[in-house]
One Martini backbone bead per residue (centre of mass of N, CA, C, O) as a GRO file, in nm:
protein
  114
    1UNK     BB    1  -0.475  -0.015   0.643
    2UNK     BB    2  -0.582  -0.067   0.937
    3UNK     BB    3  -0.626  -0.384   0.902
    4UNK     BB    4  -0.392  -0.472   0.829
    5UNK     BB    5  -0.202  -0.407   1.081
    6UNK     BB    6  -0.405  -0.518   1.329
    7UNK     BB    7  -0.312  -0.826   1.209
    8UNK     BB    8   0.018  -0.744   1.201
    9UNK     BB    9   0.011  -0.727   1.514
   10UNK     BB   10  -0.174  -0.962   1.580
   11UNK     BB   11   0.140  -1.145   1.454
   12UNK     BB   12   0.382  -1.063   1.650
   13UNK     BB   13   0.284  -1.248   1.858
   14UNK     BB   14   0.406  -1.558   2.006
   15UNK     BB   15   0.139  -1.621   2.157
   16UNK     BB   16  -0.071  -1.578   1.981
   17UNK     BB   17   0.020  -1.752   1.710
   18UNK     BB   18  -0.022  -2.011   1.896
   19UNK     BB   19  -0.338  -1.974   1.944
   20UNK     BB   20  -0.351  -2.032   1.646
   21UNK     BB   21  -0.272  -2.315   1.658
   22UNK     BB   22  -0.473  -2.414   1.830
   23UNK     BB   23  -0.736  -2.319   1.704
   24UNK     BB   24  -0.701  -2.542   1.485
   25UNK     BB   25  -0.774  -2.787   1.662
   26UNK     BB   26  -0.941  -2.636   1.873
   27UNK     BB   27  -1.150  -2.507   2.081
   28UNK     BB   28  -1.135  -2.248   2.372
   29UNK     BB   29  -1.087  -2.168   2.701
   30UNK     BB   30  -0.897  -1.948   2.832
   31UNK     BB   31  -0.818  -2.157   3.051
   32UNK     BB   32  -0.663  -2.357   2.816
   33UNK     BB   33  -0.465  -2.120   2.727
   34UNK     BB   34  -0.324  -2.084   2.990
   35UNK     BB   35  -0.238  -2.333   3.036
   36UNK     BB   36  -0.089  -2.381   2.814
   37UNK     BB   37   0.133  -2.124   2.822
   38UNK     BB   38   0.181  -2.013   3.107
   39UNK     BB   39  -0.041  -1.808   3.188
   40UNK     BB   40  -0.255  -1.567   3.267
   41UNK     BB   41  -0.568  -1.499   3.248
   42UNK     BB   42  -0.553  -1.194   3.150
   43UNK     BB   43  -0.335  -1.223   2.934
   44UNK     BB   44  -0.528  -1.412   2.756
   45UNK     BB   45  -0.763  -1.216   2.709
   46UNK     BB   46  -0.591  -1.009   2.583
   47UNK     BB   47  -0.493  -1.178   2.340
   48UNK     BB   48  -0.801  -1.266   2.268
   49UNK     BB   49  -0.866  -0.957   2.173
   50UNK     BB   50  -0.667  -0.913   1.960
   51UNK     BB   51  -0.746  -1.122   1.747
   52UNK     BB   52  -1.088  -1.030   1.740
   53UNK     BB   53  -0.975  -0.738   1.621
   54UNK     BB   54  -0.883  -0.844   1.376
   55UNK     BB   55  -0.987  -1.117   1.269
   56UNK     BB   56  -0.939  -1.434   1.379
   57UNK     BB   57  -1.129  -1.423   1.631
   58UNK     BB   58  -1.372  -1.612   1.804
   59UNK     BB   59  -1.664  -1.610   1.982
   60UNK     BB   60  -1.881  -1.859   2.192
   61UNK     BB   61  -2.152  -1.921   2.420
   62UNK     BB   62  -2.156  -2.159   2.597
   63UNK     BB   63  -2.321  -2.162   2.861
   64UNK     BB   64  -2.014  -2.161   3.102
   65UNK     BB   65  -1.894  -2.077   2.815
   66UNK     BB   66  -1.620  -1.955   2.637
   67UNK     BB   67  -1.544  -2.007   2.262
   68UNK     BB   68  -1.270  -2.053   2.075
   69UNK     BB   69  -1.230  -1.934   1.753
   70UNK     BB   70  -1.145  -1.944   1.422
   71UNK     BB   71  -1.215  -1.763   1.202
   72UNK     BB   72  -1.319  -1.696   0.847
   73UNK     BB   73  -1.232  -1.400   0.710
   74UNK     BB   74  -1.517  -1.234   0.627
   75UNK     BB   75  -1.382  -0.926   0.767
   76UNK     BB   76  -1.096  -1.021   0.625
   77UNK     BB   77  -0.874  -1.046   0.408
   78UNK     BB   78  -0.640  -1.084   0.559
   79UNK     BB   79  -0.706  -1.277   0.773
   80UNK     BB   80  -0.740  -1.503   0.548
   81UNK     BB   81  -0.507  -1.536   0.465
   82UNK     BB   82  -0.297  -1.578   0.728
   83UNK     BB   83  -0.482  -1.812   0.829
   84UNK     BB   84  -0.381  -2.007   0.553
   85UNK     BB   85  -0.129  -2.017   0.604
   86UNK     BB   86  -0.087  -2.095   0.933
   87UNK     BB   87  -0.167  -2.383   0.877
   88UNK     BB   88   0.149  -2.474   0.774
   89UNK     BB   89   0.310  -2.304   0.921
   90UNK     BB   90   0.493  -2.395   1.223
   91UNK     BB   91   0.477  -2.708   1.200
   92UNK     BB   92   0.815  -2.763   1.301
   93UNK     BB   93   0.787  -2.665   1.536
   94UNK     BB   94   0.870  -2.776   1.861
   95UNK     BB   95   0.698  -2.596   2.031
   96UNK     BB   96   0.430  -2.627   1.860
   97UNK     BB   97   0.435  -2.960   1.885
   98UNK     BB   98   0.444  -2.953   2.197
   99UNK     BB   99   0.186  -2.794   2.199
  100UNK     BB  100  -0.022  -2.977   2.046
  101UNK     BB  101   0.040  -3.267   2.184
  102UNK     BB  102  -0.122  -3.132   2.448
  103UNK     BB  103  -0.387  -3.095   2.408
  104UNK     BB  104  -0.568  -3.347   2.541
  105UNK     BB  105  -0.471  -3.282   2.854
  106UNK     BB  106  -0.614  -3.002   2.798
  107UNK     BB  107  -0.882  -2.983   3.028
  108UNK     BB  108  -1.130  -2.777   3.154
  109UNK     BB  109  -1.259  -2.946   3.328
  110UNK     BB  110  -1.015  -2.957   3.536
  111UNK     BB  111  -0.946  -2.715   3.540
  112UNK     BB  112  -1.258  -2.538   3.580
  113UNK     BB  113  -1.401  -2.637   3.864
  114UNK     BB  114  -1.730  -2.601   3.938
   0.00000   0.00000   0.00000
């Protein structure tokens, strides 16, 4: 029941959600979830962290980044329906709508110039 709580306590916030929906779209560092929800460093990695906790996202360092995506569910089976859910649900909220449609415009290179 542990890893239930953690799944759905990890998906009760509106942040998380958001980057559940962004990391169905493209794999993304940090500084680009910063940029994309308009939050702090800190509390981007505090929210990346608790969805890894969860079972939802995964990191993986590529070179200077660290990369998250979206788990692949094989840890949680709670985590694997939920994230096939989320595939679908909140694709019409307006939110949701306009801040996939700006993912392409938020590029790390730009953001976190080395």
């Amino acid at each position: 029941m542990d890893q239930f709580v953690k799944v759905m306590k990890a998906l009760s916030d509106p942040s998380r959600l958001k980057i559940i929906k962004m990391l169905q779209h493209k794999p993304m560092c940090v500084c680009e979830i910063q940029k994309a929800l308009d939050i702090p460093q800190p509390t981007a990695s505090r929210q990346l962290k608790i969805l890894e906790d969860a079972g939802l996202a995964v990191s993986r360092k590529s070179g200077l980044w660290v990369n998250y995506n979206l788990a692949d569910g094989s840890d949680s089976p709670y985590a694997a329906m939920l994230l096939g859910g989320l595939k679908h649900w909140l694709e019409d909220n307006p939110e949701i709508v306009r801040m996939v449609n700006n993912l392409p415009e938020i590029r790390r290179e730009d953001i976190c110039k080395e």
